[in-house]
N, C-alpha and C positions, 0 to 999 in steps of 0.2 A: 834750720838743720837740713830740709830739702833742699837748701840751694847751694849749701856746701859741699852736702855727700853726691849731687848732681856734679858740680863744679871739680872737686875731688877724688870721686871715686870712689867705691866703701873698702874699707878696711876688711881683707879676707882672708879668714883662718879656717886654714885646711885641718882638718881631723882626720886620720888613715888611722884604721883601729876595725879590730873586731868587733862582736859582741860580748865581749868580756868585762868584768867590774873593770881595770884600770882605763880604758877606754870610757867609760859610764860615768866617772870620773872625773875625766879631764871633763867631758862634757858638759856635766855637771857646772864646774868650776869657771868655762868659759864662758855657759847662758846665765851666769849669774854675776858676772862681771857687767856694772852700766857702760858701754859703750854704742854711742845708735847707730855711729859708720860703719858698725863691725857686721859681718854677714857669714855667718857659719856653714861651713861645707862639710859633711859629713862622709866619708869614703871608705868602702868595706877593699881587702886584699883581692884581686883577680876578678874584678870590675871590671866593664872595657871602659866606663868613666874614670874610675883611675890611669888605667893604661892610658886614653886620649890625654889626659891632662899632664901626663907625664911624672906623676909620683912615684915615685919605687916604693915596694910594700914590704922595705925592711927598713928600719926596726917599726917595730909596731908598741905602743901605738905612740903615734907623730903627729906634731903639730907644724905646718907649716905656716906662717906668718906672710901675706900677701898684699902689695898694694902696687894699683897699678900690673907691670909684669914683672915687680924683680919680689922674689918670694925670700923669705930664711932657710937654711939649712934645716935641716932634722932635728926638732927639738924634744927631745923625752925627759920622761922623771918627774920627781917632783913640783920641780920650780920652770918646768916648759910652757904652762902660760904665761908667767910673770916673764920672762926672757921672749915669749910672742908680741908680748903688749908692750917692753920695751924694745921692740924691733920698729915693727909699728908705729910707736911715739916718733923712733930716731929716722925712718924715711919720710914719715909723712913731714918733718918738720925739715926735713934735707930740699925737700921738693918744695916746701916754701919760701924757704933762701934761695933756692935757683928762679923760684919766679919772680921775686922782687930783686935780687940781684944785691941782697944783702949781705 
């Protein structure tokens, strides 16, 4: 598994959220998902870590989906991690067919 997620990159989901239950939530929901490439970033509104990294702090709270540099759109609601970790699935396995050239 170190030699993939060295070789690949880790799978990185951005959190932008308050301190609030539905933020607490999503959290929740995505530390409790098994995935070992996945690497949680946690981001409060009017941060300059948000600002550098270039999230916008609406809508809240958001999940961004990241691998490599191309990330997901704003994902909220109910089913915003399931639609993270199917982003996720669908690049990381995009960037496999380009390196074999399948």
């Amino acid at each position: 598994m170190a030699v993939t997620t060295f070789l690949k990159g880790p799978l990185r989901v951005v959190l932008v959220g308050d301190d609030g239950e539905a933020t607490g939530t999503l959290q929740r929901e995505i530390l409790a998902a098994y995935q070992p490439r996945r690497v949680l970033h946690l981001m409060h509104p009017g941060t300059k870590d948000l600002i550098e990294a270039g999230f916008p702090e609406d809508p809240l709270p958001a999940i961004y989906a990241c691998v490599g540099t191309q990330c997901s759109n704003p994902l909220t609601g109910a089913d915003a991690f399931k639609e993270a970790e199917a982003f996720l699935v669908s690049v990381d396995a995009q960037d496999d067919t380009m390196k074999t050239g399948s």
